[in-house]
C-alpha positions in Angstrom: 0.0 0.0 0.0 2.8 1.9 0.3 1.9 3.0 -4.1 -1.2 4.6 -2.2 0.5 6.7 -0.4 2.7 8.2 -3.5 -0.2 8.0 -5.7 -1.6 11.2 -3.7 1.5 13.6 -4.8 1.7 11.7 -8.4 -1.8 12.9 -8.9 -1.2 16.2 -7.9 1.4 16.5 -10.6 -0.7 15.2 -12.7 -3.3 17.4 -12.5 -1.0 20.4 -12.3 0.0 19.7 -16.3 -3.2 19.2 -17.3 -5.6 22.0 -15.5 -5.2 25.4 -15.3 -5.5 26.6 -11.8 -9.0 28.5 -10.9 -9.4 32.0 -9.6 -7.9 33.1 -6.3 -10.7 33.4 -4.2 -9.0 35.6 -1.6 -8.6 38.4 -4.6 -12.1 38.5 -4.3 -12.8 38.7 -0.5 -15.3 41.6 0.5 -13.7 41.8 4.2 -14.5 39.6 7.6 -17.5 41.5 8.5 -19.2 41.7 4.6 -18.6 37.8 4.1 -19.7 37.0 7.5 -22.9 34.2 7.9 -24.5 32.9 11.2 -26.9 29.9 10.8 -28.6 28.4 13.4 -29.9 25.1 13.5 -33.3 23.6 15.3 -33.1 19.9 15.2 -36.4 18.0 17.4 -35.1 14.8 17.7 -36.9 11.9 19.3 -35.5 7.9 19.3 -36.4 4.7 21.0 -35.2 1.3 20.9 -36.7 -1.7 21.8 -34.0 -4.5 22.4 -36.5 -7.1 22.2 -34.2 -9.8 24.4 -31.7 -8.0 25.9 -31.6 -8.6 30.1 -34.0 -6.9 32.7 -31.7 -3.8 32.9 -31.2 -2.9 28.9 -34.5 -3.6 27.4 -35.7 -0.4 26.2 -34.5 2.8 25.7 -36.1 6.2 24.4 -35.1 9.7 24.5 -36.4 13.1 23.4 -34.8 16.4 23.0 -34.2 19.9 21.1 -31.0 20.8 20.0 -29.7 24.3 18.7 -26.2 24.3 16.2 -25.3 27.4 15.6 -22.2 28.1 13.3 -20.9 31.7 13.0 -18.3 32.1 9.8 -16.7 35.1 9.0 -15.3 36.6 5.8 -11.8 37.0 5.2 -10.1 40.1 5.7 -8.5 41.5 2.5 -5.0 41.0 1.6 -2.3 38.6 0.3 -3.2 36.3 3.4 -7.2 36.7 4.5 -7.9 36.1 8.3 -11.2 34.7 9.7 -13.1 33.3 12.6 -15.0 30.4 12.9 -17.4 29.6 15.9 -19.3 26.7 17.0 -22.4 27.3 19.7 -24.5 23.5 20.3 -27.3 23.6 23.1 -29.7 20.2 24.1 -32.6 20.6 25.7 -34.1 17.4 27.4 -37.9 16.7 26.6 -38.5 13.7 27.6 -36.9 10.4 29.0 -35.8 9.1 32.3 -34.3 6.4 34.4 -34.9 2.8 32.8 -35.3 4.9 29.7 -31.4 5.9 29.3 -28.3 5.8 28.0 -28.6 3.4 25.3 -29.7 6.1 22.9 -26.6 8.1 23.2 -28.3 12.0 22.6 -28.2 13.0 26.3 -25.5 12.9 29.1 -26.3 10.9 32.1 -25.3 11.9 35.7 -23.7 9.0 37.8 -27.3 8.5 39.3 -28.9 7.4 35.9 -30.8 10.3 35.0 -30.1 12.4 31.7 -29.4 15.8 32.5 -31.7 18.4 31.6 -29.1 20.1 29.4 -25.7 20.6 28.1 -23.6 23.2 25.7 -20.9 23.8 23.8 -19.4 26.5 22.4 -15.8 26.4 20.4 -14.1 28.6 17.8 -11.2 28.1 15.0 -8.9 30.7 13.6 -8.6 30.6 9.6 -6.2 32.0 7.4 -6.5 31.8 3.3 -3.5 32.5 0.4 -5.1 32.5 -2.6 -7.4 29.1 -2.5 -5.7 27.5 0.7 -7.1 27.7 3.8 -5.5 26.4 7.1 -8.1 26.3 10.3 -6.9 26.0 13.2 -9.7 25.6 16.9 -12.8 23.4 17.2 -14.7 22.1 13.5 -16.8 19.8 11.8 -14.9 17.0 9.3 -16.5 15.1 6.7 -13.0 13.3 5.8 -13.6 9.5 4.8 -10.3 8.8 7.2 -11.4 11.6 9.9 -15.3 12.7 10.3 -17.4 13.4 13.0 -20.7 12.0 13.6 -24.0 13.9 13.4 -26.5 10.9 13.7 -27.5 12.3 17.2 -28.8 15.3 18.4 -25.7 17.6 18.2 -22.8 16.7 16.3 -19.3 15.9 17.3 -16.9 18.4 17.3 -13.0 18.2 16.9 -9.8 20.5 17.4 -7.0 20.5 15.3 -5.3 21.7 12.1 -6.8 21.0 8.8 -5.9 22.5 5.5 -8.3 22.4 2.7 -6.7 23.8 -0.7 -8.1 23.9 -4.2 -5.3 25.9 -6.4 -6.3 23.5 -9.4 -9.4 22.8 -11.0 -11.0 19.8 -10.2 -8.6 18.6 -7.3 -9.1 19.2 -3.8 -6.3 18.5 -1.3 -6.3 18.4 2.3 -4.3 17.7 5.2 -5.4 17.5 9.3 -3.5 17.2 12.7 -5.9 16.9 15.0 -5.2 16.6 19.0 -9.0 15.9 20.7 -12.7 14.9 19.8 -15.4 15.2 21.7 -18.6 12.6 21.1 -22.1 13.9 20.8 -23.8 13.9 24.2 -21.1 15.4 26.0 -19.3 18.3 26.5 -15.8 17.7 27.3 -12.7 19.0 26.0 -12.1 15.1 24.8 -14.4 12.5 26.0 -13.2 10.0 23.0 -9.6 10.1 24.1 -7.7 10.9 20.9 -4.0 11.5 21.2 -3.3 12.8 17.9 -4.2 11.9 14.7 -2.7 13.1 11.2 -4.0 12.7 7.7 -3.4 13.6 4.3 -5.1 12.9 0.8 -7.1 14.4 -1.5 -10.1 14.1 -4.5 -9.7 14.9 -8.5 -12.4 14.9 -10.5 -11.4 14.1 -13.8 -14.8 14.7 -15.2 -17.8 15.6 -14.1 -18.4 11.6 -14.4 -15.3 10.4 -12.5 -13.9 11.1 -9.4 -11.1 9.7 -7.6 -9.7 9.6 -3.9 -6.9 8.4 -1.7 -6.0 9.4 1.8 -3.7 7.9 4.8 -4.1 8.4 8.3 -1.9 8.2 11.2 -3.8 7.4 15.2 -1.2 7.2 17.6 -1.5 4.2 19.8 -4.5 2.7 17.7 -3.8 2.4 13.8 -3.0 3.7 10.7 -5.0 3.4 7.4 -5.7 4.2 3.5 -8.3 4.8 2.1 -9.4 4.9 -1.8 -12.3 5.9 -3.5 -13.4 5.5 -6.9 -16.8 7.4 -8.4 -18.8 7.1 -11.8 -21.8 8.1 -13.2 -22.8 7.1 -16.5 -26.3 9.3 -17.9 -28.0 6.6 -20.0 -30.9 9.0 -21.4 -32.6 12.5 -19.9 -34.2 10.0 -17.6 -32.2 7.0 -16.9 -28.6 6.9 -15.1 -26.2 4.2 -13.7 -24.0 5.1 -11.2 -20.8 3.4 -9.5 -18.9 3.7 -6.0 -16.1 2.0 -4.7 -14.7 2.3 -1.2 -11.9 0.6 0.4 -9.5 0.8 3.6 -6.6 -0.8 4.5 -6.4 -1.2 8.4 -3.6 -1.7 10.6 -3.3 -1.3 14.1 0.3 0.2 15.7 1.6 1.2 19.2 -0.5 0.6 22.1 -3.2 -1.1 20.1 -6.0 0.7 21.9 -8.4 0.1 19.3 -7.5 -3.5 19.4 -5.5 -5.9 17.3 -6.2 -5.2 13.6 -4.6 -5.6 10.0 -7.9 -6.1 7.9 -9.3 -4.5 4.8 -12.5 -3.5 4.1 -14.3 -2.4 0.5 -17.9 -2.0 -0.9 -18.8 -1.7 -4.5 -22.2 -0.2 -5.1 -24.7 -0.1 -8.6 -27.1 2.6 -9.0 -29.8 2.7 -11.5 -31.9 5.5 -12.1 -35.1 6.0 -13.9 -37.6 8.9 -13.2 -38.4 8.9 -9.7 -37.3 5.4 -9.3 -33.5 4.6 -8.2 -32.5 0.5 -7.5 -29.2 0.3 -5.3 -26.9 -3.2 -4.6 -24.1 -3.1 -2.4 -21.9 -5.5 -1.7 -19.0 -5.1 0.7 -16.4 -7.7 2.5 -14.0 -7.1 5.5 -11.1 -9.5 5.0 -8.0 -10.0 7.2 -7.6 -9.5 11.2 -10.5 -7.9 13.1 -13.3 -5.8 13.2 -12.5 -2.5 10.4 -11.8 -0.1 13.7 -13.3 3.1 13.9 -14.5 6.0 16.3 -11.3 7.5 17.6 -11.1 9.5 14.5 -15.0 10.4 14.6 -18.0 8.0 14.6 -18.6 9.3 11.0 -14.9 7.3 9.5 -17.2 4.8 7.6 -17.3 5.7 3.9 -18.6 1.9 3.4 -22.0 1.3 1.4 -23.0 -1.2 4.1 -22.6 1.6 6.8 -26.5 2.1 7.6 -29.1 3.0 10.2 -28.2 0.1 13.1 -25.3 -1.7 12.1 -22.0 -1.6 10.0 -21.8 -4.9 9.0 -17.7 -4.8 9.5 -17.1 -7.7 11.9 -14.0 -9.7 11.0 -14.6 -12.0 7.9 -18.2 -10.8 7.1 -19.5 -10.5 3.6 -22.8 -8.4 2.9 -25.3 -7.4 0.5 -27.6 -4.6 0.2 -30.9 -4.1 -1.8 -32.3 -0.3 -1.6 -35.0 1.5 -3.1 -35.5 5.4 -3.5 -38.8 6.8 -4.1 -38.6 10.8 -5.1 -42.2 11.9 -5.1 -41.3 15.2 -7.2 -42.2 13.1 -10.7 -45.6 12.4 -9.2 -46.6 16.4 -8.0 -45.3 16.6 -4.6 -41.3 17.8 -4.6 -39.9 17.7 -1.5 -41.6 14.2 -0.5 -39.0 11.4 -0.8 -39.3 7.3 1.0 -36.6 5.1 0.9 -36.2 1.2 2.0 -33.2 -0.8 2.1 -32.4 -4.3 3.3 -29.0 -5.7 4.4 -27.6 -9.2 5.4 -24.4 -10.0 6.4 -22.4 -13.7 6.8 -19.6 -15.5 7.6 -19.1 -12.9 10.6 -15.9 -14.0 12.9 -17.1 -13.0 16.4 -17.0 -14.1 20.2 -19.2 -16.6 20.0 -19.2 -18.3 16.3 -16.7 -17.5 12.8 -20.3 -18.0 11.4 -22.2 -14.6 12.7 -25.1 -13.6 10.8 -26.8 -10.4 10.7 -29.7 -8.4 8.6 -31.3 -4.9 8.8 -34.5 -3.8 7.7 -34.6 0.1 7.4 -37.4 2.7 6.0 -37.3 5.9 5.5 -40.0 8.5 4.4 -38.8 12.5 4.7 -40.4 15.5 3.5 -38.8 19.2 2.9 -41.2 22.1 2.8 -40.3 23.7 -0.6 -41.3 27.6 -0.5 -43.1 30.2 2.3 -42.1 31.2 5.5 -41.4 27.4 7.0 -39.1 26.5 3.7 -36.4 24.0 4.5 -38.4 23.3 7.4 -37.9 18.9 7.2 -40.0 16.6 8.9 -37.8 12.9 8.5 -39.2 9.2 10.1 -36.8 6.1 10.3 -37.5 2.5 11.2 -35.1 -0.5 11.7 -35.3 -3.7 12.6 -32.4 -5.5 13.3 -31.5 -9.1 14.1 -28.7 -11.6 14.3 -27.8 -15.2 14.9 -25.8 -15.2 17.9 -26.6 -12.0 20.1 -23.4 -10.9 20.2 -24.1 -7.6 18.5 -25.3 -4.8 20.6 -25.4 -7.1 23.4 -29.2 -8.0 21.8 -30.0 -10.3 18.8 -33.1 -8.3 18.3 -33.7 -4.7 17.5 -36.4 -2.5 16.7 -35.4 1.4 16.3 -37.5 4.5 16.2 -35.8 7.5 14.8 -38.0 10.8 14.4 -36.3 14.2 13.6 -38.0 17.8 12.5 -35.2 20.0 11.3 -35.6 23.5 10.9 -32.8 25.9 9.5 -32.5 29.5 10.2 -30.3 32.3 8.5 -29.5 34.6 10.6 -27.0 36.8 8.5 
């Protein structure tokens, strides 16, 4: 894998003698105060599970709360180098839940008495700085990196401090680069509940077309392991109404130092086949760990799962296990009602080497139906419903064989500047 690594500055050549690089975007800064925004937000989020075996003590779980993001980003000062600020404000408000309830949901912090708190906060900023099309951010942030992302499946998302430079100086190519030093999970407020010591990545995407696209990154967690990651993206338009559309994901896993994530040298892929027609798309996924362990994730963000098996309940990423996925998207704009969308998807997974059995077997039912309010004062306003049902052979997963999950959330975006 070591090619992987290389293939990142080989490509940047590449692109370098074949695209002209795009407009500085810093020439056309209108100042820190005129390019300022501040969004904010409202997320209602209610969730219950109902682990339909589990012991006495972890039966059933349900909690319900508000929660309030708000980002603040300024513009960039003019100049050769432009200088910004970043901030991150994050409020939950408890509605409902209590004691036999709790703490299997994982939206609320619990005191050590078993009952979720009534609220919690955040609040964080990052310093930017921008040459040209370069940015280098520096405080707490939001990632969406496939080898360092943090997870928004919650109430409020998780948020990380570190380094990270973004820079797109040529068309079509987007580089970036992270040291990061602490992350903090999404129902609580700690400098660094996960326990990250430091983790560095670098990598990048090309798109060599608006058809193609292409990435490769490698990370570096001290004391757990190190990884690449590749991704490969193609859409092929069949007609004005018909499309097919390709994805392929793969890491290569291996753990280093202290092991803290665990003993692992595994790799894990997923190939995925759209098809498109009308209002109508049909999705198979199939995706394979292979190797030594579970694929290990978390420390670098609860979102560093770029695998088309990844869904609702479960990952489907146990050593040895081979999946398949059968999805179906329903976009109700063809039929009169834009904004109104249902999706259902089924997963099974085999072959699963786990505590109890090298023979593991798990599926996942999920549906989805989600509606966006198109125009008027409550535009954007989203109302979103998601069922699963999970179940496996040998109850080793989730510490229940059986699953049924509730996920209700009304989102409600607000501009502020």
């Amino acid at each position: 894998m070591q090619v992987m690594k290389w293939s990142v500055i080989a490509l940047a050549v590449a692109a370098g003698t074949s695209q002209m690089a795009v407009a500085s975007q810093q020439s056309e800064s209108t100042g820190f105060v005129e390019g300022s925004s501040l969004n904010i937000l409202n997320r209602n989020f209610y969730m219950n599970r109902d682990f339909r075996n589990g012991t006495p003590d972890k039966s059933y779980g349900e909690e319900w709360a508000h929660g309030f993001i708000g980002t603040f980003e300024s513009g960039f000062t003019q100049g050769v180098v432009g200088v910004g600020v970043d901030a991150i404000g994050l409020l939950g408000v408890k509605l409902d839940t209590g004691r036999g309830r709790s703490e299997v949901i994982g939206a609320l912090p619990y005191d050590s008495d078993g009952r979720a708190r009534d609220d919690y906060s955040e609040f964080g900023a990052a310093l930017k700085l921008r040459v040209s099309n370069t940015v280098l951010k520096f405080g707490d942030q939001f990632t969406a990196l496939p080898v360092f992302a943090t997870d928004d499946s919650r109430l409020l998302p998780e948020v990380a401090e570190g380094f990270l430079l973004t820079s797109n100086e040529i068309a079509g190519l987007e580089l970036n680069a992270g040291h990061f030093t602490a992350i903090n999970a999404q129902n609580q407020t700690f400098h660094d509940s996960l326990g990250l010591k430091k983790a560095d990545f670098i990598g990048g995407t090309y798109a060599f077309s608006d058809a193609l696209s292409t990435s490769l990154f490698y990370s570096n967690v001290e004391d757990n392991f190190r990884k690449y990651y590749g991704n490969v993206n193609y859409s092929m338009p069949l007609s004005d109404a018909q499309a097919l559309a390709f994805d392929f994901n793969i890491y290569d896993t291996k753990s280093k130092g202290s092991e803290d994530s665990g003993e692992v040298d595994n790799i894990a892929w997923s190939l995925s086949a759209a098809y498109s027609i009308d209002a109508h798309t049909f999705t198979v996924v199939h995706q394979r760990v292979t190797g030594d362990g579970d694929y290990a994730y978390g420390i670098d963000g609860g979102g560093t799962v770029f695998l088309g098996n990844s869904v609702q309940r479960s990952d489907f990423n146990a050593e040895g296990e081979k999946s398949w996925q059968a999805r179906y998207d329903l976009d109700m704009a063809s039929f009169g009602v834009p904004g109104l969308s249902f999706m259902a998807r089924y997963v099974r997974g085999t072959d699963a080497n786990v505590a109890t059995t090298n023979n593991g077997k798990e599926w996942e039912r999920d549906i989805e139906a989600r509606y966006v309010v198109q125009s008027g004062a409550a535009k954007d306003l989203s109302f979103r419903v998601r069922q699963a049902t999970y179940r496996s052979s040998d109850g080793v997963y989730y510490g229940s064989p059986s699953i049924d999950e509730v996920r209700v959330i009304v989102s409600y975006p607000l501009s502020i500047l």
